[in-house]
mmCIF file of the N, C-alpha and C atoms, coordinates in Angstrom:
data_MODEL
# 
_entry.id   MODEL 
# 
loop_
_atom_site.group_PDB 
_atom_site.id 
_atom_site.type_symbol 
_atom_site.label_atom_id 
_atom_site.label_alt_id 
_atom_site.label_comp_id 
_atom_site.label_asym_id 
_atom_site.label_entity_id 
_atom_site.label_seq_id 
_atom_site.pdbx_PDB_ins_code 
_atom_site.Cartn_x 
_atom_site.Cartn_y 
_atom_site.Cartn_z 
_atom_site.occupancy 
_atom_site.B_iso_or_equiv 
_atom_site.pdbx_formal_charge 
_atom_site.auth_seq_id 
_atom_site.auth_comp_id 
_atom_site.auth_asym_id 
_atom_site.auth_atom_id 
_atom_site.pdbx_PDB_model_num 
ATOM 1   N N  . UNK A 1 1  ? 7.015   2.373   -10.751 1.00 0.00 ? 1  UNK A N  1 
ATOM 2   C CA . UNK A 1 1  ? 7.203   2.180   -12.171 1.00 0.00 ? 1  UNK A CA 1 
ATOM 3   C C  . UNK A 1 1  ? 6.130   2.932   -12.962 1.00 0.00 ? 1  UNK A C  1 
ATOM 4   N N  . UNK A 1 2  ? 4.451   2.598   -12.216 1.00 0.00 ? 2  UNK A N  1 
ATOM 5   C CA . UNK A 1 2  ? 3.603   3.352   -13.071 1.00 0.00 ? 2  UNK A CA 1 
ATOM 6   C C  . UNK A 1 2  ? 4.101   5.386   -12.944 1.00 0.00 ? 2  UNK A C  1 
ATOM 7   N N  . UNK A 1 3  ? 4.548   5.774   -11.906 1.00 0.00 ? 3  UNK A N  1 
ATOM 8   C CA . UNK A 1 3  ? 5.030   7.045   -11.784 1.00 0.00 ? 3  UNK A CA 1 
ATOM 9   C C  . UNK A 1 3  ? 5.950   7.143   -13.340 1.00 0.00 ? 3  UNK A C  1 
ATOM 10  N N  . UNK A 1 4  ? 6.632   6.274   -13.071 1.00 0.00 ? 4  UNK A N  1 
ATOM 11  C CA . UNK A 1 4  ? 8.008   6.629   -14.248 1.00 0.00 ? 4  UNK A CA 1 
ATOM 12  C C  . UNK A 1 4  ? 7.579   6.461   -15.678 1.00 0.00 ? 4  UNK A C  1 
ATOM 13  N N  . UNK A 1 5  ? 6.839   5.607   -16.147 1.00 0.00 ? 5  UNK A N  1 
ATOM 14  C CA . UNK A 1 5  ? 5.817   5.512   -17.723 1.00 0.00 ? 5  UNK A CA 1 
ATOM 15  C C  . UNK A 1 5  ? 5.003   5.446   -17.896 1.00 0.00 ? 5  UNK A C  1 
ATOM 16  N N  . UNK A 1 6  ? 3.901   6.127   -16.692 1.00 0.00 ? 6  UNK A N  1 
ATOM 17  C CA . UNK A 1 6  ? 2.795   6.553   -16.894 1.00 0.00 ? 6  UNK A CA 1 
ATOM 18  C C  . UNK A 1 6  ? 2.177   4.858   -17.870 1.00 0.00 ? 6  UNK A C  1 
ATOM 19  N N  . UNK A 1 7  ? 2.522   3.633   -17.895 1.00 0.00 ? 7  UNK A N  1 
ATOM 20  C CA . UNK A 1 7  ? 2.004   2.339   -18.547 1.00 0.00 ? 7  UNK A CA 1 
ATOM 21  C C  . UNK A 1 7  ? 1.210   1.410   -17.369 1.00 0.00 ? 7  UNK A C  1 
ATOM 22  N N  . UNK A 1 8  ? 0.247   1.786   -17.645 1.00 0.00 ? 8  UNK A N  1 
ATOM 23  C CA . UNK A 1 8  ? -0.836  1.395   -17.069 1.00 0.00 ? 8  UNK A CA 1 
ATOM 24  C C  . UNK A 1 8  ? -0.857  -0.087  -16.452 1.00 0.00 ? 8  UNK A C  1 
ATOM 25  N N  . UNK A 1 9  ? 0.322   -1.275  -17.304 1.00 0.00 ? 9  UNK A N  1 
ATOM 26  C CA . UNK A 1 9  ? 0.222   -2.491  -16.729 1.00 0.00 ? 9  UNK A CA 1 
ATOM 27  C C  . UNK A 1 9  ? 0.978   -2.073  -15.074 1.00 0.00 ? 9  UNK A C  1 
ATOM 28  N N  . UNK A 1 10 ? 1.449   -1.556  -14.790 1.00 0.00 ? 10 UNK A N  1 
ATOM 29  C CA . UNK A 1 10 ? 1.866   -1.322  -13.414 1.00 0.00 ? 10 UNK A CA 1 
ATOM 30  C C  . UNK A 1 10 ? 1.090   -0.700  -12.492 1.00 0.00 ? 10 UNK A C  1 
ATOM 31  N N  . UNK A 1 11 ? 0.077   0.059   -13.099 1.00 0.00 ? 11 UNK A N  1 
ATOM 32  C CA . UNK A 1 11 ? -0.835  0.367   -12.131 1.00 0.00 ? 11 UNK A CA 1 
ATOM 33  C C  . UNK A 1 11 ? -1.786  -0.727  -11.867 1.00 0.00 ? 11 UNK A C  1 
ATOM 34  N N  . UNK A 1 12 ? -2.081  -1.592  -12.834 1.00 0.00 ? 12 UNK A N  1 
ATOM 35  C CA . UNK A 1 12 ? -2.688  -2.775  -12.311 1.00 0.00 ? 12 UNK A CA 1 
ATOM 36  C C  . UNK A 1 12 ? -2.136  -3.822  -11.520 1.00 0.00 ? 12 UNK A C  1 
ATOM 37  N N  . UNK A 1 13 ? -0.911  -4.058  -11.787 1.00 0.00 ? 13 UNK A N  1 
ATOM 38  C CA . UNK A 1 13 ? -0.387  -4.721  -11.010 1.00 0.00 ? 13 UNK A CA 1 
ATOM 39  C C  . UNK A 1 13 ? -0.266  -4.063  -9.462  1.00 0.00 ? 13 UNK A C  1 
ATOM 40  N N  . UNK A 1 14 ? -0.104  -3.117  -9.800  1.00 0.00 ? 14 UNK A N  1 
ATOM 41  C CA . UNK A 1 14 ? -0.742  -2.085  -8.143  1.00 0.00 ? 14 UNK A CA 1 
ATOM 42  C C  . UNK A 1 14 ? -1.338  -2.484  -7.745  1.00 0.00 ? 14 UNK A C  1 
ATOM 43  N N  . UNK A 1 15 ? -2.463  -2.101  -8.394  1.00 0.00 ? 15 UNK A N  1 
ATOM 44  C CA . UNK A 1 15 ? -3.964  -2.192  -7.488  1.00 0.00 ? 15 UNK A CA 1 
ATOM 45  C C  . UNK A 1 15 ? -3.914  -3.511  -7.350  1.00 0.00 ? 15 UNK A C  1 
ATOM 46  N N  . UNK A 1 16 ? -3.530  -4.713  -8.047  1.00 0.00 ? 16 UNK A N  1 
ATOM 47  C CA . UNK A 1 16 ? -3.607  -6.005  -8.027  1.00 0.00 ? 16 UNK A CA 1 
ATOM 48  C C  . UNK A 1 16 ? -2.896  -6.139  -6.718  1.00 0.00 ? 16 UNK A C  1 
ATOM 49  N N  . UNK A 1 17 ? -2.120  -5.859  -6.022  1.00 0.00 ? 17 UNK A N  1 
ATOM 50  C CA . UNK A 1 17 ? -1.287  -5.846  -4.867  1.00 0.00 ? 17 UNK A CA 1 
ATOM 51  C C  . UNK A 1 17 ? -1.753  -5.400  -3.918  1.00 0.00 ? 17 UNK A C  1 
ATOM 52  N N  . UNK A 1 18 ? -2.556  -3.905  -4.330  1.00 0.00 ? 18 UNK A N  1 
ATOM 53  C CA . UNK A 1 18 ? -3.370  -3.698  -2.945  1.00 0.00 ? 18 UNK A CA 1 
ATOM 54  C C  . UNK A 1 18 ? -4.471  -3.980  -2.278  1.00 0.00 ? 18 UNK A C  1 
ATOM 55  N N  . UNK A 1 19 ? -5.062  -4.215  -3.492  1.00 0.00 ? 19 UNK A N  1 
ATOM 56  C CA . UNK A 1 19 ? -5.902  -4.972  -2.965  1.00 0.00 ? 19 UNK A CA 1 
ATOM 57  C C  . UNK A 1 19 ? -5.875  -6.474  -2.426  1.00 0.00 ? 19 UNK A C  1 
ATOM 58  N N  . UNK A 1 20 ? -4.907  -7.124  -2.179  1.00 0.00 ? 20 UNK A N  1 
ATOM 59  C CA . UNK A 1 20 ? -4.483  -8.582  -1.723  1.00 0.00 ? 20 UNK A CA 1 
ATOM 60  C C  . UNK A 1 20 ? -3.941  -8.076  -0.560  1.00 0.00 ? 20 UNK A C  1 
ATOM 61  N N  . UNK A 1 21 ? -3.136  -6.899  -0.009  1.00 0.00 ? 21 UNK A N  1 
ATOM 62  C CA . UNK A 1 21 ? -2.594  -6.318  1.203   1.00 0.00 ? 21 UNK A CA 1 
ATOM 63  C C  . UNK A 1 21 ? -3.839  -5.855  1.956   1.00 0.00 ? 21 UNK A C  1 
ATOM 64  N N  . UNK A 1 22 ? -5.100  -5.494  1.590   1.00 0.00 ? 22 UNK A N  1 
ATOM 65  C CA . UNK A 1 22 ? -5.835  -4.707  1.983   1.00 0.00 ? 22 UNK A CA 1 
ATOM 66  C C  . UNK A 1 22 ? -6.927  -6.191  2.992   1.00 0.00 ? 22 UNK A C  1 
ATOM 67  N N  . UNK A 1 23 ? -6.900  -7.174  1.996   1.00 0.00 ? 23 UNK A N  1 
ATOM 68  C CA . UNK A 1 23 ? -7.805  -8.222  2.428   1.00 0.00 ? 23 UNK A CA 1 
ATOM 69  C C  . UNK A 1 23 ? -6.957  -9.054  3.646   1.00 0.00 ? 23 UNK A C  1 
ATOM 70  N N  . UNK A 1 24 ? -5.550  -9.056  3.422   1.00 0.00 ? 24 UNK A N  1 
ATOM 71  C CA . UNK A 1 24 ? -4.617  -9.657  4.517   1.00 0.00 ? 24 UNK A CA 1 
ATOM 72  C C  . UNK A 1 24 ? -4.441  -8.972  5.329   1.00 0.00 ? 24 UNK A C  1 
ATOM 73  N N  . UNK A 1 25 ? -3.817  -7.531  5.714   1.00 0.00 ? 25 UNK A N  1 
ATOM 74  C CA . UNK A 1 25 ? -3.799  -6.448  6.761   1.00 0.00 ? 25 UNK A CA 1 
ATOM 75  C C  . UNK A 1 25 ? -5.023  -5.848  7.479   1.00 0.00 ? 25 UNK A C  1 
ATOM 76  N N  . UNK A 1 26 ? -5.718  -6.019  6.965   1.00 0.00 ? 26 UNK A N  1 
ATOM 77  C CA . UNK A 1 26 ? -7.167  -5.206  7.007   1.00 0.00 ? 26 UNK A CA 1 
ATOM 78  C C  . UNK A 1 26 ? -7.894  -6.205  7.203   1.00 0.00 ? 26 UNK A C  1 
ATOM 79  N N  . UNK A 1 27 ? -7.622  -7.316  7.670   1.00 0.00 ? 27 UNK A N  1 
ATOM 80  C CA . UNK A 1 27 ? -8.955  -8.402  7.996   1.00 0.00 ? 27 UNK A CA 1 
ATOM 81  C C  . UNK A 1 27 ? -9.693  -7.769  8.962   1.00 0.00 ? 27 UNK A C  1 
ATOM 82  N N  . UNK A 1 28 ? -11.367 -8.340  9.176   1.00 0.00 ? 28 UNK A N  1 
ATOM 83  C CA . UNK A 1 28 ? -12.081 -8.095  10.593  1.00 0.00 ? 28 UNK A CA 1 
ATOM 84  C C  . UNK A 1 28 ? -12.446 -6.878  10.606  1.00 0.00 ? 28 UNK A C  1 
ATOM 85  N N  . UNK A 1 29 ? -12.165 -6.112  9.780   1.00 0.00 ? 29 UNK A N  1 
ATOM 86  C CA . UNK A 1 29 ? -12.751 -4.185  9.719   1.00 0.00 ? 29 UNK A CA 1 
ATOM 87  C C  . UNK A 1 29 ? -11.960 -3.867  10.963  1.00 0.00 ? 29 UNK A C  1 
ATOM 88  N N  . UNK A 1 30 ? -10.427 -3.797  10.999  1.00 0.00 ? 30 UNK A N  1 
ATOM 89  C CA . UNK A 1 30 ? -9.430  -3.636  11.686  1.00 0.00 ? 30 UNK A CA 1 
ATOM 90  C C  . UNK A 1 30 ? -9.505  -1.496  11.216  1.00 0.00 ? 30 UNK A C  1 
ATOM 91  N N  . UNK A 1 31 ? -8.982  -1.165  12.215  1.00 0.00 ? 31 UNK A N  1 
ATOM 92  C CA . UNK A 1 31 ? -8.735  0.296   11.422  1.00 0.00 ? 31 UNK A CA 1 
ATOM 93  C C  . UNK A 1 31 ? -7.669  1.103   10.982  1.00 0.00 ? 31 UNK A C  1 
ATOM 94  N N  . UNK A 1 32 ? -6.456  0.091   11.513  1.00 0.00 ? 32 UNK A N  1 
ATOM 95  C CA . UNK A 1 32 ? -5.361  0.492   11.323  1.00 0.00 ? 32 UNK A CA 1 
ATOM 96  C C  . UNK A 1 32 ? -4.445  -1.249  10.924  1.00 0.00 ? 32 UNK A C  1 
ATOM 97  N N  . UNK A 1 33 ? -3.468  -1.742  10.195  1.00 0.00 ? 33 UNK A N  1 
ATOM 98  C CA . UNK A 1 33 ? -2.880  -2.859  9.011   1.00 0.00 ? 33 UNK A CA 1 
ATOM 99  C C  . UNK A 1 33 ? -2.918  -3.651  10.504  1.00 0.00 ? 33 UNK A C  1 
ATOM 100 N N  . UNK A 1 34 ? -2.842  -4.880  10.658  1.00 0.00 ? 34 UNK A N  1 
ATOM 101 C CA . UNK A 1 34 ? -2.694  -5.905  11.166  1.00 0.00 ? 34 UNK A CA 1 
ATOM 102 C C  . UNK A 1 34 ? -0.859  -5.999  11.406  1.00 0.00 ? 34 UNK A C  1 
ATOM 103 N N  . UNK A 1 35 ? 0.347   -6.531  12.216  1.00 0.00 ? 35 UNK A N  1 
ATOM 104 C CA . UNK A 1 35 ? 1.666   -6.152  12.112  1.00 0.00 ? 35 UNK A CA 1 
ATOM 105 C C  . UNK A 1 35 ? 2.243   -7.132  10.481  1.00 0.00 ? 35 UNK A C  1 
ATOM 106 N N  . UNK A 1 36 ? 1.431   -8.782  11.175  1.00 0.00 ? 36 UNK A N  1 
ATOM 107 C CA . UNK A 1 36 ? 1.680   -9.520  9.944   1.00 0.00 ? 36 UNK A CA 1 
ATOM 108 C C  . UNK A 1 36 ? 0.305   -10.324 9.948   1.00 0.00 ? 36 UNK A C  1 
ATOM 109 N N  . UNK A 1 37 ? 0.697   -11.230 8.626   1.00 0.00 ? 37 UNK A N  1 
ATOM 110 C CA . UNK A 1 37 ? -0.926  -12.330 8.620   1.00 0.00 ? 37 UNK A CA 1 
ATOM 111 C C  . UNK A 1 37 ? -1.008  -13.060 9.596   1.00 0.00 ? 37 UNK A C  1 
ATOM 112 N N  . UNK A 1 38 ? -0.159  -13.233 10.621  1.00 0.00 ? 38 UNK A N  1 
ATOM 113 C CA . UNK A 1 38 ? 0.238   -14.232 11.858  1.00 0.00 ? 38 UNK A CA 1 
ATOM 114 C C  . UNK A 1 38 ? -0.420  -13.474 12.848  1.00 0.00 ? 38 UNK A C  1 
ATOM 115 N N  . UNK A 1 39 ? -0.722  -12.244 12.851  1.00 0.00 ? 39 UNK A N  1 
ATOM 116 C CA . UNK A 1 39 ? -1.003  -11.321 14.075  1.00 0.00 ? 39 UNK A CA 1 
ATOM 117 C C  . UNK A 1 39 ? -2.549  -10.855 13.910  1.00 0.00 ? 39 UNK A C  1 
ATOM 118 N N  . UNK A 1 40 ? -2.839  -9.991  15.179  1.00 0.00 ? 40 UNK A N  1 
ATOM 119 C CA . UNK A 1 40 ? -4.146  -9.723  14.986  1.00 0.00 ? 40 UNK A CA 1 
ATOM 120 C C  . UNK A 1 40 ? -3.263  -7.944  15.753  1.00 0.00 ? 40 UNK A C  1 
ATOM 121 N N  . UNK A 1 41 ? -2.490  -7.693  15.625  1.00 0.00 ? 41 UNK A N  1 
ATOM 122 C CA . UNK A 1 41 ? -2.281  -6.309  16.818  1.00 0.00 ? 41 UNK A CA 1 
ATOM 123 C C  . UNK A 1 41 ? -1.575  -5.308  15.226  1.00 0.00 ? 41 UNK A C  1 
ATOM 124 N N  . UNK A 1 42 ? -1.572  -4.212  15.591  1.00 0.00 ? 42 UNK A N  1 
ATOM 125 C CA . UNK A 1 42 ? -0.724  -3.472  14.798  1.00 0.00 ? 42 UNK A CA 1 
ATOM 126 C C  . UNK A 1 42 ? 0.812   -3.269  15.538  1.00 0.00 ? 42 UNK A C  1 
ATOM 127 N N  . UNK A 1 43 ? 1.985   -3.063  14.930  1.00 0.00 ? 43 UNK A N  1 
ATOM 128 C CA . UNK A 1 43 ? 2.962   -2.755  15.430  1.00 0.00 ? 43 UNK A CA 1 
ATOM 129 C C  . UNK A 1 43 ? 4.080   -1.971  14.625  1.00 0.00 ? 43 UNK A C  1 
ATOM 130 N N  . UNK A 1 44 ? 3.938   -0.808  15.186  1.00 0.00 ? 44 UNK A N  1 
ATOM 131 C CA . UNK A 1 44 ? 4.500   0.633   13.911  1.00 0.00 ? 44 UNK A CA 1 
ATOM 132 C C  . UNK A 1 44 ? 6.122   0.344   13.519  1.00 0.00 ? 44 UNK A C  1 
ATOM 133 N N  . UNK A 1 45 ? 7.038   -1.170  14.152  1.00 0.00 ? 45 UNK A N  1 
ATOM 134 C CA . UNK A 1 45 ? 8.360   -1.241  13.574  1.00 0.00 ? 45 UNK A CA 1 
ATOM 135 C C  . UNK A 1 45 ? 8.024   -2.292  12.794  1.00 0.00 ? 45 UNK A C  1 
ATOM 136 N N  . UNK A 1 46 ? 7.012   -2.658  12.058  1.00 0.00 ? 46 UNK A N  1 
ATOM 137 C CA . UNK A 1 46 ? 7.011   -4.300  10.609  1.00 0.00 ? 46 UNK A CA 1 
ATOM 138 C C  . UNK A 1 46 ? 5.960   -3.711  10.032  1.00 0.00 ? 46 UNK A C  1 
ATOM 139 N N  . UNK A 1 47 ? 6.522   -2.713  9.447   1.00 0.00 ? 47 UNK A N  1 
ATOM 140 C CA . UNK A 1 47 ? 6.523   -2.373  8.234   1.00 0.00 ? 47 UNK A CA 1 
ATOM 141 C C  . UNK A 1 47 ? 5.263   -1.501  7.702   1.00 0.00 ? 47 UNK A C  1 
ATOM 142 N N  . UNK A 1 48 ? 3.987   -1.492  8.641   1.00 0.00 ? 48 UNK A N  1 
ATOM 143 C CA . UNK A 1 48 ? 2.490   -1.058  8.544   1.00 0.00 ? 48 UNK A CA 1 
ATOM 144 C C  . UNK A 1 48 ? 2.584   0.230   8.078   1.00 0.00 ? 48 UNK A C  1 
ATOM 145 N N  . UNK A 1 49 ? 3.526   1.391   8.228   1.00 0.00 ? 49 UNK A N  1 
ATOM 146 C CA . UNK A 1 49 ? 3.404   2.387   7.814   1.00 0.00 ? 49 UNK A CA 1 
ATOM 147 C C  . UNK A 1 49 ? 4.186   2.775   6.198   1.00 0.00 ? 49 UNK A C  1 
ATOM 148 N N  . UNK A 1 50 ? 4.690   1.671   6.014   1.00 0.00 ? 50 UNK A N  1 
ATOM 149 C CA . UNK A 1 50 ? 5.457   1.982   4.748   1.00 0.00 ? 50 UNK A CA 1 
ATOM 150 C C  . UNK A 1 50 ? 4.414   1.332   3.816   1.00 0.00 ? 50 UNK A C  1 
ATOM 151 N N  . UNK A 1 51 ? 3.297   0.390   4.502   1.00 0.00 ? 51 UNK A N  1 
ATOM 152 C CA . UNK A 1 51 ? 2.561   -0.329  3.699   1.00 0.00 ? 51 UNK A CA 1 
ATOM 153 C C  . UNK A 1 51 ? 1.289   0.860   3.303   1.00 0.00 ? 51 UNK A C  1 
ATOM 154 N N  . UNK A 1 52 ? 0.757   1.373   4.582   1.00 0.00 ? 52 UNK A N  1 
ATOM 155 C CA . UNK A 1 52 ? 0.101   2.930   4.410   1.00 0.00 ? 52 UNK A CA 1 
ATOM 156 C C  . UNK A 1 52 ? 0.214   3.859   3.241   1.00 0.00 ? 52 UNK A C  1 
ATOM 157 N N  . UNK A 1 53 ? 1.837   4.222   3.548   1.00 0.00 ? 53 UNK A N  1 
ATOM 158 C CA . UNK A 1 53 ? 2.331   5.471   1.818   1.00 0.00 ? 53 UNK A CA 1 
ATOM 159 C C  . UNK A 1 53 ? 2.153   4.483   0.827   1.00 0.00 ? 53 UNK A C  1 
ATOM 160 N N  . UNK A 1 54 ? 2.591   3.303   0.617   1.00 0.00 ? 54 UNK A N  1 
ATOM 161 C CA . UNK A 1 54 ? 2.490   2.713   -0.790  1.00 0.00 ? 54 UNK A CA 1 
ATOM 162 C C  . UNK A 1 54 ? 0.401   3.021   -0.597  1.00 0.00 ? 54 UNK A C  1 
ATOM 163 N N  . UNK A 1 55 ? -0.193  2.351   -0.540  1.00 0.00 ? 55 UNK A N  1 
ATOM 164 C CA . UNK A 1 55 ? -1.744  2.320   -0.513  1.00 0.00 ? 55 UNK A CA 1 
ATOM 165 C C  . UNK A 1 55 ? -2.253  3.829   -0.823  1.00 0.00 ? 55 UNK A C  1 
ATOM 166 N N  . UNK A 1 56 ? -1.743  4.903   -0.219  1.00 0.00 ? 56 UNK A N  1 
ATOM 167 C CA . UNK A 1 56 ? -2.045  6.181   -0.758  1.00 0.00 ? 56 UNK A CA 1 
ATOM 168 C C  . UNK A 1 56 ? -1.319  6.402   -1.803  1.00 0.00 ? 56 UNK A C  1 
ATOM 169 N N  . UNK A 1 57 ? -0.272  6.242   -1.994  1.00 0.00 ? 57 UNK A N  1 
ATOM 170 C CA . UNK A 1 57 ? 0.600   6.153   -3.433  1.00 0.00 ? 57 UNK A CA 1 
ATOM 171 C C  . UNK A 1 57 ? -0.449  5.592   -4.679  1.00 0.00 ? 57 UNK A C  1 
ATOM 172 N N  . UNK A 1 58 ? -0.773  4.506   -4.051  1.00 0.00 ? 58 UNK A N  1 
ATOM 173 C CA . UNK A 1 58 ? -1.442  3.506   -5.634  1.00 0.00 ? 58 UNK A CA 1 
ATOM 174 C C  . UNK A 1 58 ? -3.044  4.444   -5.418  1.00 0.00 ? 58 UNK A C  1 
ATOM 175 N N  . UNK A 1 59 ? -3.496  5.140   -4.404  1.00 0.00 ? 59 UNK A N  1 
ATOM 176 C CA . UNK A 1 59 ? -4.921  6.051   -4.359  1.00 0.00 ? 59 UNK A CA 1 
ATOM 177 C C  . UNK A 1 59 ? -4.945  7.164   -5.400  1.00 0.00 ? 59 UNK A C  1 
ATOM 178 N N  . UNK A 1 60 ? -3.889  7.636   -5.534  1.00 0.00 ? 60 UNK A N  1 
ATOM 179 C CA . UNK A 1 60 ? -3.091  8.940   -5.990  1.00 0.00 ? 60 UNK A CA 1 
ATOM 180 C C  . UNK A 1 60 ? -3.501  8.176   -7.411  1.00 0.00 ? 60 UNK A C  1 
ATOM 181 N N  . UNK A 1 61 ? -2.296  7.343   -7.435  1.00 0.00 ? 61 UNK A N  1 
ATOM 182 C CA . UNK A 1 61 ? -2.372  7.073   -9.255  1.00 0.00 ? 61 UNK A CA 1 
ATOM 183 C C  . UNK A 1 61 ? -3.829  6.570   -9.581  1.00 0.00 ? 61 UNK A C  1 
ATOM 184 N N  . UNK A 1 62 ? -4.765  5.561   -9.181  1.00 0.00 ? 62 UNK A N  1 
ATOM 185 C CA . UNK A 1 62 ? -5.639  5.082   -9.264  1.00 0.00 ? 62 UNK A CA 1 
ATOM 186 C C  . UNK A 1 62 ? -7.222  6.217   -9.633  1.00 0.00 ? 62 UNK A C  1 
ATOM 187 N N  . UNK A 1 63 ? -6.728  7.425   -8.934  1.00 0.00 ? 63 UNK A N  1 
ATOM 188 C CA . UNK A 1 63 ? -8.011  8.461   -8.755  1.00 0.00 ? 63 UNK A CA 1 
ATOM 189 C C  . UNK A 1 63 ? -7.414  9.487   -9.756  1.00 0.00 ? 63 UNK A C  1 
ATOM 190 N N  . UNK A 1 64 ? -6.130  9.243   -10.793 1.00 0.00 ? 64 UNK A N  1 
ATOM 191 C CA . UNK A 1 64 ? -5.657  10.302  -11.389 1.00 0.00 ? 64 UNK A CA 1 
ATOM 192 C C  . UNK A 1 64 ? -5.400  11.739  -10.797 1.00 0.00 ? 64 UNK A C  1 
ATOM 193 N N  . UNK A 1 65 ? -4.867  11.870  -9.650  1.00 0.00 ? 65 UNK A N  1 
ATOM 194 C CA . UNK A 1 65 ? -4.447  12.803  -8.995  1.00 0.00 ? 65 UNK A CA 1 
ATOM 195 C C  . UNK A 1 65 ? -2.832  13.157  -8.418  1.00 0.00 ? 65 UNK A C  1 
ATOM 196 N N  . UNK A 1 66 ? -2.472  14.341  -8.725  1.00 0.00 ? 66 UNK A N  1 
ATOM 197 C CA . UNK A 1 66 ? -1.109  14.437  -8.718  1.00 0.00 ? 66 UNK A CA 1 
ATOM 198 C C  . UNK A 1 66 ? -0.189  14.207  -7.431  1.00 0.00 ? 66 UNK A C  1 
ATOM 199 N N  . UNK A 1 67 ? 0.752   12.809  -8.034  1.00 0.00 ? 67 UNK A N  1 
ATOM 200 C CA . UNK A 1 67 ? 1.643   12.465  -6.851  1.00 0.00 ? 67 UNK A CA 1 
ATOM 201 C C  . UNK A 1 67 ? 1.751   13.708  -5.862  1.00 0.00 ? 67 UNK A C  1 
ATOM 202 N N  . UNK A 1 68 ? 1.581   13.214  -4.265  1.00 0.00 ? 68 UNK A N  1 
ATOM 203 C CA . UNK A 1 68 ? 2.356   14.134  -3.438  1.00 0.00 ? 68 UNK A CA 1 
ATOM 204 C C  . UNK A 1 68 ? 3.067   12.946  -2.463  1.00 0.00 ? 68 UNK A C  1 
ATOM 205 N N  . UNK A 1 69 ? 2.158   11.905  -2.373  1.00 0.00 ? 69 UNK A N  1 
ATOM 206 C CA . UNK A 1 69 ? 2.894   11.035  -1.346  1.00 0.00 ? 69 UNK A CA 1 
ATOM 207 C C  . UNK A 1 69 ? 4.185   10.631  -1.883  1.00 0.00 ? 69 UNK A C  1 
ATOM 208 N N  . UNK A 1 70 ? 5.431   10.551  -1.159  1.00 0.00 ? 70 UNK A N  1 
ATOM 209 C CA . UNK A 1 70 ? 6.811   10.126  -1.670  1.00 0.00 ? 70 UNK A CA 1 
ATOM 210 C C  . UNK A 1 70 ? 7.123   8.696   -1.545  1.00 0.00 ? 70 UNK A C  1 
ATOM 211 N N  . UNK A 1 71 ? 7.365   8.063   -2.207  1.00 0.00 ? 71 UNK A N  1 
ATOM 212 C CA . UNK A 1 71 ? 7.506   6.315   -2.821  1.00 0.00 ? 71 UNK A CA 1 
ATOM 213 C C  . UNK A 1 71 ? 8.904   6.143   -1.414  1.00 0.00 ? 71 UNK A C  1 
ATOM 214 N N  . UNK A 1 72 ? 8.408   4.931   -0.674  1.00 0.00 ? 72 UNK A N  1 
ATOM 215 C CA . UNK A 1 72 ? 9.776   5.158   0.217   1.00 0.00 ? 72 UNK A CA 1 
ATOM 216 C C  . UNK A 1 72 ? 10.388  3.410   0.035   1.00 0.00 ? 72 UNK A C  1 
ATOM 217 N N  . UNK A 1 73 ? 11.646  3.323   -0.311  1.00 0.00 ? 73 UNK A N  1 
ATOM 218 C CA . UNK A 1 73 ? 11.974  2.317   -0.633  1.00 0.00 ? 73 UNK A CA 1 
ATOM 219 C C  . UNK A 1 73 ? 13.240  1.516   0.755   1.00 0.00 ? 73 UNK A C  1 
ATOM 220 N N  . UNK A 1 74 ? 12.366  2.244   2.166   1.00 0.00 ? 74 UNK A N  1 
ATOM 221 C CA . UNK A 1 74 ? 13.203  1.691   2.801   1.00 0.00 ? 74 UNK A CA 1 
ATOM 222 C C  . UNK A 1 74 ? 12.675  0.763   3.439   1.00 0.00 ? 74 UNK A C  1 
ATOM 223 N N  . UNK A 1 75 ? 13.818  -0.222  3.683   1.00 0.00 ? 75 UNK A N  1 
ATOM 224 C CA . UNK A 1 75 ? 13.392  -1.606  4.137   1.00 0.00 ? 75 UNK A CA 1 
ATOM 225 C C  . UNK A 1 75 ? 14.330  -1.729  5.773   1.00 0.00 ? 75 UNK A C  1 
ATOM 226 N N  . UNK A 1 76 ? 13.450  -1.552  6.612   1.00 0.00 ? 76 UNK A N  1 
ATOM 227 C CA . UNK A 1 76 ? 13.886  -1.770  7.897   1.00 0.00 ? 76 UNK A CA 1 
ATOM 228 C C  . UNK A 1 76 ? 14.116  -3.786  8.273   1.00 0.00 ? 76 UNK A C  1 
# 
């Protein structure tokens, strides 16, 4: 949404999101997302890499630098 009107309440609500994904996936100074909050392992089919592009997505908008990562809205 912040891509599409450049309105800043969506980039907060971003960062407001990633940073709550970052403290749940990323517990323990893990180095790669946790699968879920139930888990301690990573597992590349629930979802960790779609959670990845969004987090560089909201880096992009957050550091004012021009989108390259592509917004992926698929839900396995």
């Amino acid at each position: 949404a912040y891509r599409l009107t450049a309105d800043t309440k969506y980039l907060d609500a971003a960062r407001k999101l990633s940073d709550e994904a970052l403290a749940v996936f990323w517990a323990d100074g893990a180095v790669v997302p946790r699968a879920s909050s139930r888990t301690k392992y990573y597992d590349v089919i629930a979802y960790p890499d779609t959670l990845l592009l969004a987090l560089l997505a909201m880096h992009e908008a957050a550091a004012g630098l021009e989108p390259q990562v592509e917004i992926s809205d698929l839900n396995r």
